[in-house]
Every structure is written in C-alpha cells, then in structure tokens.
C-alpha positions as CSV (number, residue, x, y, z in Angstrom):
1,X,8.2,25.1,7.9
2,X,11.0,23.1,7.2
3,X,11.5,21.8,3.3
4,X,9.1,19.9,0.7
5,X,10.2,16.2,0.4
6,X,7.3,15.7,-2.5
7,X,9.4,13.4,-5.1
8,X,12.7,13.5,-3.3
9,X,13.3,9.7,-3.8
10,X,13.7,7.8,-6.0
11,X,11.6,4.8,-6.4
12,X,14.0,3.0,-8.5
13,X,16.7,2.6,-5.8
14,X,14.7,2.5,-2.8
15,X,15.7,1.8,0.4
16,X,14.2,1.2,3.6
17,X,16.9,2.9,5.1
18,X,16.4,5.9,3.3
19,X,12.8,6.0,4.6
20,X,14.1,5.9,7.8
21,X,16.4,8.5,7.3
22,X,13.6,11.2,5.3
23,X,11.4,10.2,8.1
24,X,13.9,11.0,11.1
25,X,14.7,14.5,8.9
26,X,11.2,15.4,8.5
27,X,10.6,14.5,12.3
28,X,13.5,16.8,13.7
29,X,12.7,19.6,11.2
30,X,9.1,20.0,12.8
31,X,9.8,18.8,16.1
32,X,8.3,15.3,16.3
33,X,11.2,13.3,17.3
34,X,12.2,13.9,20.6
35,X,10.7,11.2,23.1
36,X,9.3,13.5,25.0
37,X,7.1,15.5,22.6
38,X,5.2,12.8,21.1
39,X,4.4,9.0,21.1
40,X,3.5,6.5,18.2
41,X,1.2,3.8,19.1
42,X,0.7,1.0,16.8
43,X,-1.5,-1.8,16.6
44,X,-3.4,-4.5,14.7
45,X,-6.7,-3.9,13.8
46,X,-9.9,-6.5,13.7
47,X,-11.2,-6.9,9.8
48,X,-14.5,-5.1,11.0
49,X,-12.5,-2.0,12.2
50,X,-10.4,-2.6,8.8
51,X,-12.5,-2.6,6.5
52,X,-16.3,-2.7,8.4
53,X,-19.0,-5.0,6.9
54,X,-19.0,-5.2,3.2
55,X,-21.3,-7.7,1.4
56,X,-18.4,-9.0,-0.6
57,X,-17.0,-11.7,2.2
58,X,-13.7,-12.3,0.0
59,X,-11.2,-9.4,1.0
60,X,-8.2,-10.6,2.2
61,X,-8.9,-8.7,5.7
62,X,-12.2,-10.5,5.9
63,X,-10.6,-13.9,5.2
64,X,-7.8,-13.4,7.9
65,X,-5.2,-13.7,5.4
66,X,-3.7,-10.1,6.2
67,X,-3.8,-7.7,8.9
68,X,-4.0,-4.0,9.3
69,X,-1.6,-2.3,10.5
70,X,-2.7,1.0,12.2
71,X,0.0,4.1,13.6
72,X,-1.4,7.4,15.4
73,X,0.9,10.1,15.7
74,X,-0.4,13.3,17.1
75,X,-4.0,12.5,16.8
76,X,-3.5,11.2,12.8
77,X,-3.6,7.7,11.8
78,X,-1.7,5.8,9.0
79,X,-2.1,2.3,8.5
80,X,-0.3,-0.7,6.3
81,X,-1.1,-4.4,5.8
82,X,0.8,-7.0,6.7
83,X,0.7,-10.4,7.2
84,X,2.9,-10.3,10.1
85,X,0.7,-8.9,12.9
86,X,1.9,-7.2,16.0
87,X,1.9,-4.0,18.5
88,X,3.9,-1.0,19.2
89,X,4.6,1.9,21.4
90,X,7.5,4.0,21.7
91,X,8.8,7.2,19.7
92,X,9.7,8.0,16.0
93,X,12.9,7.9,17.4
94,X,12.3,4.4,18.1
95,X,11.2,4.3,15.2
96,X,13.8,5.5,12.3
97,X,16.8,3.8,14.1
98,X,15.1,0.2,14.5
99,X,16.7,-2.3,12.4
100,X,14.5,-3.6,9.2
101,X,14.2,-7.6,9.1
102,X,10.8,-8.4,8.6
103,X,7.9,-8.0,7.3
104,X,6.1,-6.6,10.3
105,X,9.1,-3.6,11.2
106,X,8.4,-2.6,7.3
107,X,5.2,-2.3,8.1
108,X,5.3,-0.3,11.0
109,X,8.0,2.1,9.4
110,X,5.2,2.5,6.9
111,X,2.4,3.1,9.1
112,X,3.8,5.1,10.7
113,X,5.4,7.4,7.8
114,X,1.6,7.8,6.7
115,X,0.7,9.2,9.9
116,X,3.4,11.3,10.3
117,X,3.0,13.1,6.9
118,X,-0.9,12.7,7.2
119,X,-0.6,14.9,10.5
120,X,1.7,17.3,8.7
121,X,-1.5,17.5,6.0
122,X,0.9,16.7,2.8
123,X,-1.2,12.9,2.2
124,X,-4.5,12.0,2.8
125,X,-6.3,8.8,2.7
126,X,-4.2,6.8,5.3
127,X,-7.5,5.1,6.6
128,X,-9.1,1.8,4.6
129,X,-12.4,2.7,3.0
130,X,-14.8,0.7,4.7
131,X,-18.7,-1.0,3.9
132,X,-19.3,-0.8,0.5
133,X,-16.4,1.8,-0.2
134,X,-14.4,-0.7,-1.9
135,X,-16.8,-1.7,-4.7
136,X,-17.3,2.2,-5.3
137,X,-13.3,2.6,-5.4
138,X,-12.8,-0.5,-8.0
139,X,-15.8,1.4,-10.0
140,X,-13.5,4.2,-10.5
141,X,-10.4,2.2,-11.3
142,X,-12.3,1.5,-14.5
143,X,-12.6,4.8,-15.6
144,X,-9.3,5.9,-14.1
145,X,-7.3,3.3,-16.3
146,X,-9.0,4.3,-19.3
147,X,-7.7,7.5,-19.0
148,X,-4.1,6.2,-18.7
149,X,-4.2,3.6,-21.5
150,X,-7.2,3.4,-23.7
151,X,-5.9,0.0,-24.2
152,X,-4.6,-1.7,-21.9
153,X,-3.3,-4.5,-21.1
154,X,-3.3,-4.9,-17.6
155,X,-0.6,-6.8,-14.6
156,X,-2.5,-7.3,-11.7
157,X,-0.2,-7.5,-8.9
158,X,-2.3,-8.6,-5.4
159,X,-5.4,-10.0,-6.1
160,X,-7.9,-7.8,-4.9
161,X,-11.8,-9.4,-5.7
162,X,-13.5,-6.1,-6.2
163,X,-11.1,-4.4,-8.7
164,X,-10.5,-7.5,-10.2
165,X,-14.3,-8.1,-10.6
166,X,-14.7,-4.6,-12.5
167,X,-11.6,-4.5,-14.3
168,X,-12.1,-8.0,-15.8
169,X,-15.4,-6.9,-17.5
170,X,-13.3,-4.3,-19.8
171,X,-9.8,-5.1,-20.1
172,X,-7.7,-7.9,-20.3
173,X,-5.7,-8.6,-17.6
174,X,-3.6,-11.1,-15.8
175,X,-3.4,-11.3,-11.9
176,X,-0.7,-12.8,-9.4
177,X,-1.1,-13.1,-5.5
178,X,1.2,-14.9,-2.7
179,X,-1.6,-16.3,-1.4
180,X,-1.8,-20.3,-2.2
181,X,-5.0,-21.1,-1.8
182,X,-5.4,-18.3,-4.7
183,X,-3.1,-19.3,-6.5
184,X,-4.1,-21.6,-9.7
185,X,-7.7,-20.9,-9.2
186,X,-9.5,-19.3,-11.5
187,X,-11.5,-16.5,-9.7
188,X,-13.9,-13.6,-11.3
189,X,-13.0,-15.2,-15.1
190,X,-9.3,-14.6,-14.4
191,X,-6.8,-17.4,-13.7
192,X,-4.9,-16.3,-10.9
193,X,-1.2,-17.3,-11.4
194,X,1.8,-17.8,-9.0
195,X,4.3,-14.8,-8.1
196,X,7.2,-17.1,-10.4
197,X,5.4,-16.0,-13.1
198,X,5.7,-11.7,-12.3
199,X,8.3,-11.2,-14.8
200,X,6.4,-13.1,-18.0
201,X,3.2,-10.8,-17.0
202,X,4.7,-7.9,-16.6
203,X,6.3,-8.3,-20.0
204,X,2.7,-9.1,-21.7
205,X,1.0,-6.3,-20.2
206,X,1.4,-2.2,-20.8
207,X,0.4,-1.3,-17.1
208,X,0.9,-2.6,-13.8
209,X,-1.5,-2.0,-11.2
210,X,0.4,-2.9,-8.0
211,X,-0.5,-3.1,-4.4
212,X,1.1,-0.9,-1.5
213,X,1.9,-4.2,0.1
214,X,4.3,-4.9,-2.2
215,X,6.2,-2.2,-0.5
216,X,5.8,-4.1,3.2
217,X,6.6,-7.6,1.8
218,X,9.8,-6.0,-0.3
219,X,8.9,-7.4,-3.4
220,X,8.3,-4.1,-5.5
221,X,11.5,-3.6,-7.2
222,X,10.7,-6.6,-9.6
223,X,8.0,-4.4,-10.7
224,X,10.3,-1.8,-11.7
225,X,12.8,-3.9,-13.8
226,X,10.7,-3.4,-17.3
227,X,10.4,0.3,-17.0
228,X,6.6,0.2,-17.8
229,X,3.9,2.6,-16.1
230,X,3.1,1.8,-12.5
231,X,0.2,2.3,-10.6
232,X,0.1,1.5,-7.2
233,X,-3.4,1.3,-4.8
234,X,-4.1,1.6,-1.9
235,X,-3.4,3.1,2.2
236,X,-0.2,1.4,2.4
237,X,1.7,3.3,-0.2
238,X,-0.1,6.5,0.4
239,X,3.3,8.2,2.0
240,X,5.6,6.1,-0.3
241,X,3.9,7.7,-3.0
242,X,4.5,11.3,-1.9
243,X,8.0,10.6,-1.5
244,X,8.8,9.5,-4.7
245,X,6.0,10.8,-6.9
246,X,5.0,7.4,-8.2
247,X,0.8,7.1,-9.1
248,X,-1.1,6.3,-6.5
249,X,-4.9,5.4,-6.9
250,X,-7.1,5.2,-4.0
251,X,-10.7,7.0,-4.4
252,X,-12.7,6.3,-1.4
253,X,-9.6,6.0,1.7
254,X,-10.2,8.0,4.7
C-alpha cells in the first residue's frame, strides 16, 4: 500500500523540488512511474470547460486573464491555473525530473500531483466547480470563516469576485491581485490594492485567505512570514494541501 504522505511537508520550507521528489516516491511505491505503465496528458482548457457558463461574467477564466491547467493520470484529472498556458504528454517520469523555471512547469507539476493523489483516492475536488457552483462555494466561505474567527479581519490574496462579493457584506477585509487592470480599482466596495502592499495587509488582518495560485506563481512564502492562520481555496492547492496539512477550503470542486 506503500506509506501515508498526509502532512509530511512542511509548508514553511517548501520546495518545488521536494514535490518532485514525494511525487516520484509516491509514483514508484504504487507503480505509476515507469514509462510504460502509464501516461500523463496535460492540457489547457477553454473557460467554458473551466468553469461552464456562470451569470457572473467577471472570473478571471471568463476574462481570459488565466488558464486552466488540466492533468489525467489513469483515468483521474487534477487541474491548476496559470497564466502561462501550454500542453503536455509524456510520463511522471518526465515529470518529477523536469527542471522548474516557470510558471507553466509549476503548474503542470501541480496538476499533475492532484491527479496522481486524486487517482490514489487520498484528495478530492481536483475539478473547478462550474455554472453557478462558485456563488454557492463563496456562500459557504461566509459561514466557514465565521467559524475560524468570529472576528475577523480578513487578507484577501487573489481577487476572486464571488467570495469577495459575499465576504465583503460581513467582514472587513482587504484584497490584492497581480492583475493591473484590478489593481487600484475599487470593485464589490473593496479597493483592490497592488501585490507591494502584501506585507502591510497581511500585518492588519487576523486571517489570510489565499489562492492555490499563489503556489504556481511562487509567491506563497510571503504569506507565511507573519505566522498568522492560512487558508488557502481552491483546485490548485488541493494536493499541496494534503502534503502539508495546511486548510484548504473548496465546497463545491469536482
């Protein structure tokens, strides 16, 4: 059965290369990385296979500002964003001794380390909710902070319009998000402020709600630096999490 790898990182000193390394053990221990025995395809997805039709039109997948990033291993999918699109076909092999440069091989390491673990049935919800799934997710959010921090004081980290839209009507919270033609807009009630200005927030606030993206565009060890509660959401993260036991919310993925 080979051993449980539940928490056995840590998120603090996180490397890629030790993703590639946990993913390459788990793949030999249950026979998945030989190039014969099986094949991981990757490729980008369209926002309506992303994400479907939802009446809100201002998700980033919508908008074209990032892609999904889709790996099947064995019949299970894991996907990522990114905003570096491209495809893929070879072997975990391939896979865990690729060099890491950009933004698009961390992305594909990901997506492919949610499939992997999804087909060995330790994660689930490697597939983007889709329709209206994502207002019904960012519903939840509400409740589920509430339960964390009755009063909170929340870092957004990623703008994403739904949870923003539902966490704005309760709590206070401040939001940053690479994207510029976000950035010093005020959208939803809630100014939405440039990445430069992480640290400041993240010092103000008493919980972080990240994105899983942070982990493709390597920009999640600033989160970690003030040793306050992290939450991150989403499909990226979903195998990430398991590794290293951080909170993960994501109520409606598939």
């Amino acid at each position: 059965m080979g051993r449980d790898y539940y928490n056995s990182l840590s998120l603090a000193t996180l490397t890629y290369e030790q993703l590639q390394a946990v993913l390459g053990q788990i793949a030999q221990e249950h026979h998945l990385l030989g190039a014969n025995i099986q094949a991981v395809s990757a490729r980008t997805l369209t926002a309506e296979e992303s994400i479907g039709n939802p009446l809100r039109q201002d998700y980033p997948l919508v908008r074209g500002r990032e892609t999904m990033l889709e790996a099947e291993i064995c019949g299970a999918k894991g996907q990522a964003f990114t905003d570096l699109p491209g495809s893929f076909a070879g072997t975990l092999q391939d896979i865990v001794a690729a060099p890491i440069a950009t933004n698009f091989d961390r992305a594909l390491l990901i997506a492919v380390l949610n499939a992997t673990l999804r087909h060995l049935g330790w994660i689930d919800r490697t597939i983007h909710c889709k329709d209206e799934e994502p207002e019904t997710c960012a519903k939840q959010l509400v409740a589920y902070v509430r339960e964390l921090e009755p009063e909170p004081r929340i870092a957004f980290i990623g703008l994403q319009p739904a949870m923003v839209v539902q966490l704005a009507q309760y709590y206070p919270l401040r939001v940053t998000d690479l994207d510029p033609e976000n950035v010093g807009r005020k959208k939803y009630g809630v100014e939405i402020e440039p990445v430069e200005k992480t640290a400041e927030i993240i010092a103000w606030s008493n919980l972080i709600l990240a994105t899983g993206t942070t982990f493709v565009n390597n920009t999640f060890s600033a989160l970690l630096a003030a040793d306050k509660p992290v939450v991150f959401y989403g499909v990226t993260v979903a195998g990430i999490a398991y590794l290293t036991g951080s909170r993960r919310f994501c109520h409606c993925g598939g």
